[in-house]
N, C-alpha and C positions, 0 to 999 in steps of 0.2 A: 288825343286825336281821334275824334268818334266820326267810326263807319262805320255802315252797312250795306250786307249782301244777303240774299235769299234766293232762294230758288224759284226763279218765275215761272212757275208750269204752266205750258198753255192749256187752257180750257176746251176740255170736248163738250162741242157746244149742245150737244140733243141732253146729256143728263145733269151738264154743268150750268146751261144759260137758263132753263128752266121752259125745254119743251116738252109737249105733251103726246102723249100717245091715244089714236084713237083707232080701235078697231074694227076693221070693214065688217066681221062680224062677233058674237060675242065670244067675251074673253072666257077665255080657258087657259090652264097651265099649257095645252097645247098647240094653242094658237100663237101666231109669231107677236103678236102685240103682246100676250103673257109671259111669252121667253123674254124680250125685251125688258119686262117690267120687273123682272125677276133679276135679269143683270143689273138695272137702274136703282133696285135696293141698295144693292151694294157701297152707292157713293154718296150716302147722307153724311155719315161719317169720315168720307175722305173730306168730301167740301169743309166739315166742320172742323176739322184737326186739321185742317189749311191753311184755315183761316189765322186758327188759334197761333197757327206757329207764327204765320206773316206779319199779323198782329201784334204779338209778342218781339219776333225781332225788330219792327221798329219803333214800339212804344218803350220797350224795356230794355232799363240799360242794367240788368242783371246777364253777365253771359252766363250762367248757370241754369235760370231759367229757360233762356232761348234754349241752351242744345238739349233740354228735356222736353219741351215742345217738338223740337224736330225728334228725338225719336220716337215720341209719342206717336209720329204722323207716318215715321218709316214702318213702323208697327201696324196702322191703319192701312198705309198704301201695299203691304206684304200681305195681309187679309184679305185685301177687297182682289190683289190679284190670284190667290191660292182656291178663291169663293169663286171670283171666275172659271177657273180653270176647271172646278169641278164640273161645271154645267157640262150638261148632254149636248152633244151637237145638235140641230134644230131641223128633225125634216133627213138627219145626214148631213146639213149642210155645218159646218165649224168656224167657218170664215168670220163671222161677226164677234164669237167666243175669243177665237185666239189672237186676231189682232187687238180686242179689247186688252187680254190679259200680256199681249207687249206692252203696251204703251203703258200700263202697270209697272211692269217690270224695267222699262228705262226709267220709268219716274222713280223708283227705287237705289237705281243706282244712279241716278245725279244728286237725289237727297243721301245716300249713303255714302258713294264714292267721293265726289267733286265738291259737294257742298258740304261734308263732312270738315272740309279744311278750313273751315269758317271759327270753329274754336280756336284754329291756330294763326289768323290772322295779324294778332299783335307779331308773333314769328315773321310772316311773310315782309308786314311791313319793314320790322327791321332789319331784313336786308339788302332790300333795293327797290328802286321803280320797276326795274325793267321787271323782275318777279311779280311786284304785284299786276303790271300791266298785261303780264301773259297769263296772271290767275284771272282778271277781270273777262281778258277777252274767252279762255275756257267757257269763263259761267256763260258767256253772251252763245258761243257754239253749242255747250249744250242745253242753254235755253232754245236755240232754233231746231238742234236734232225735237225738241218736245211738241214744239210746233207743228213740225213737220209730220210728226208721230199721231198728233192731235188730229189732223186735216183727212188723215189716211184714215184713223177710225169713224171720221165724221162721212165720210164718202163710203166706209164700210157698211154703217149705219143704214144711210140710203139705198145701197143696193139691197140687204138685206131685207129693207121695208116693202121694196118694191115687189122682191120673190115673193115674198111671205103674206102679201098681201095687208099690210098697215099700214095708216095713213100718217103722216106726220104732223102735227100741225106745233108752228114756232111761235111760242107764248113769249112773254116778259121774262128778259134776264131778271132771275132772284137777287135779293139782295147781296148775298155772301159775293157769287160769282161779281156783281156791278162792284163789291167792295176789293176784290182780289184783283180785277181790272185795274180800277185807280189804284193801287197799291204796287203794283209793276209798273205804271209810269211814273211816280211818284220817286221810286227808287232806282228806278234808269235814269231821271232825271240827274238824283243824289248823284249817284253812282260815279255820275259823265262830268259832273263839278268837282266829286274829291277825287280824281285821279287829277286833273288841273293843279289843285291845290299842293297833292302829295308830292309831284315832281319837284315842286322848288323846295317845299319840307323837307324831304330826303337830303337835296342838295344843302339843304342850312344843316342836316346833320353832319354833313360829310367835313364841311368846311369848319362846324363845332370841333371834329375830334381834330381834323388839322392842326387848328387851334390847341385843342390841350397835350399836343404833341411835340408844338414850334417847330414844326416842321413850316417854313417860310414858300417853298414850291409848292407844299400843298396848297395850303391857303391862298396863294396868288391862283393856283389853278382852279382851285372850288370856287374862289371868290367869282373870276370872271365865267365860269358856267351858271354861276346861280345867277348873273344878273339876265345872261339870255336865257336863262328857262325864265325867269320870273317874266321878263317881256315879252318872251313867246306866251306864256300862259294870261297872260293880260290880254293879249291878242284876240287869243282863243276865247277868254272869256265874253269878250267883244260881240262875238258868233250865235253864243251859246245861244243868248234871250232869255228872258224873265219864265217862272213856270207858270201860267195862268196868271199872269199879272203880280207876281210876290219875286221882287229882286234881290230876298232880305238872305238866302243860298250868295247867290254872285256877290252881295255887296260885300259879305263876311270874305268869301274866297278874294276878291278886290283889294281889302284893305292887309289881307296875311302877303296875298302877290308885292303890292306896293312895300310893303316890310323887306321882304328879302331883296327885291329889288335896288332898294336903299342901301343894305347891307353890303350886295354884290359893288355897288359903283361907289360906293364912299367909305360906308362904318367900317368895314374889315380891313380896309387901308391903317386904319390905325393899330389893329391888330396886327400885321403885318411890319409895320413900321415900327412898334415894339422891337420885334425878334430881330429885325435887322440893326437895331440901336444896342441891343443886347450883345450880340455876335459882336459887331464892334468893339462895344465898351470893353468885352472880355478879352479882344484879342488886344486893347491898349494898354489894361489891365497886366495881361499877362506878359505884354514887353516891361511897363513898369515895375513888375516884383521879380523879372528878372535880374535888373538893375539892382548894386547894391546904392545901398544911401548915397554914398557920399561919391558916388557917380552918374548918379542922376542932375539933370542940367533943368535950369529955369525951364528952358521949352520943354522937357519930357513932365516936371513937373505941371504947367499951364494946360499941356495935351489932355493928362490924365485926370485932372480939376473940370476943365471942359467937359473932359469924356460924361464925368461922374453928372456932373448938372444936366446933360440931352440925355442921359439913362434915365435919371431922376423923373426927369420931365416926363419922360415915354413911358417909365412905372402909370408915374399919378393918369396919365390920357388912356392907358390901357386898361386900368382898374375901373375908370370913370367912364369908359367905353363897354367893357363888361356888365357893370354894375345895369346901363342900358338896356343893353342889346338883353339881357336877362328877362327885363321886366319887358320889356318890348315881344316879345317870345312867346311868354307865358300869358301876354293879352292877346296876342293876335290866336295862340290854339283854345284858349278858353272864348274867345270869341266864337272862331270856328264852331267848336264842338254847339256854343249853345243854341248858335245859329242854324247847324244842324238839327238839333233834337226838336228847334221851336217848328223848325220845315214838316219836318215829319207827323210832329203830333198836328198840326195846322191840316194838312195833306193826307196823311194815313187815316183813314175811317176809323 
């Protein structure tokens, strides 16, 4: 089951989009366009250990490598705000310094704190939707807290050009940032498809252990939930739309929904229909050897002869059912997964 998640930072657009500073007169270390360019040092090496990390989680399906990326880059983002923080206020004025060296410091702890849980991921999955749907929605809030962090510094920016007498002027987004751009839609897209996906996954897990439980309410009850999540998420898929014209995400999420779907309204009837031929047979079974020989009657005899041939029967449909729903399983996640990786390396810069 291949996911991904990463930290989508938003970009502060003066030293991330690639604009330029020009000053009304010349530059000096004490001029405000020198202060400026002196904090702008600072984030070559952010951008670049940004990259590397985003890059890495979704070209590489090593997680060892990914979470050494990321601290590589928690390492870089703990630098560039510690290098902030030393500057001298400007003129007296600190305003530009210390809100730069916040939104450091939040980016810090969403790559330390929040996004940290992304090694333990395969954990999260296995224990529920509802878990992972309240980790997904986390990443999406504290992606907007970063947003929101981003816009305040970018308005800091400008006030501070204004006092201090520099001019702005807004050149071409760099490559890296145009690449970190499409790499956050790219993975919001992911993201919004395999939680679709996961819900009826989860629920095929639930109704698996059912299954290797014979518990017969379970399975009746997982059975009929998987068939409405699978057709509510058919639904939903319906919504979604294609990413830039490439349906080949939905069409994989499609054919795993339509699997479980199947499962929910038919296959697992038989699974079910087992344990209840079981239950039976054991409980005619168990009147029969109650019985000694030689008082047992034609009809308890015929009863338990019967019994044996509709167990028989429900063995071989349930093995032959299994054997199925197995291979059926393991096409539709290994479909998934590759359909995801082909998205991403097609997608991901």
């Amino acid at each position: 089951m291949n996911f991904i998640t990463i930290c989508r930072i938003g970009l502060v657009s003066l030293w991330l989009a690639g604009w330029t500073l020009q000053p009304v007169h010349a530059q000096t270390y004490t001029s405000g366009a020198a202060y400026m360019s002196a904090m702008n040092a600072q984030y070559e090496q952010f951008v670049s250990d940004m990259w590397a990390y985003v890059s890495t989680a979704a070209h590489s399906r090593n997680a060892k490598k990914v979470e050494t990326q990321r601290k590589e880059l928690l390492s870089t983002v703990l630098l560039v705000q510690r290098n902030i923080k030393k500057l001298p206020p400007y003129e007296g004025d600190a305003s530009l310094r210390d809100t730069a060296a916040s939104y450091f410091r939040l980016c810090y702890l969403v790559l330390n704190d929040d996004f940290a849980k992304i090694v333990n991921l395969e954990e999260i999955a296995e224990q529920s939707y509802d878990l992972m749907e309240a980790y997904l929605e986390a990443q999406e809030q504290a992606n907007d807290k970063l947003a929101e962090a981003s816009l305040r510094l970018n308005a800091q920016q400008e006030v501070f050009a204004i006092n201090h007498n520099v001019n702005l002027i807004i050149g071409e987004q760099d490559k890296t940032s145009r690449q970190l751009e499409i790499a956050n839609k790219v993975i919001g897209y992911h993201n919004k498809v395999y939680l679709i996906f996961f819900k009826s996954y989860k629920q095929d897990y639930y109704l698996s252990e059912a299954v290797k439980k014979g518990d017969i309410n379970g399975i009746l009850q997982n059975q009929s939930t998987m068939s409405r999540y699978a057709a509510e998420g058919l639904a939903e898929l319906a919504k979604v739309g294609s990413y830039e014209g490439d349906a080949t995400l939905l069409d994989a999420c499609k054919r795993s929904l339509e699997l479980y779907k199947s499962i929910g309204d038919e296959k697992a009837t038989v699974l079910a229909d087992f344990y209840l031929k079981k239950d039976n047979f054991e409980k005619i079974k168990y009147s029969f050897d109650a019985k000694p020989a030689g008082k047992r009657t034609p009809e308890d005899i015929k009863r338990y002869n019967d019994a044996v041939v509709v167990f028989n029967t429900a063995i071989a449909a349930y093995n032959e059912m299994g054997v199925q729903l197995n291979k059926a399983r393991n096409v539709a996640i290994e479909d998934w997964n590759q359909a995801s990786e082909r998205f991403k390396d097609r997608h991901v810069p």
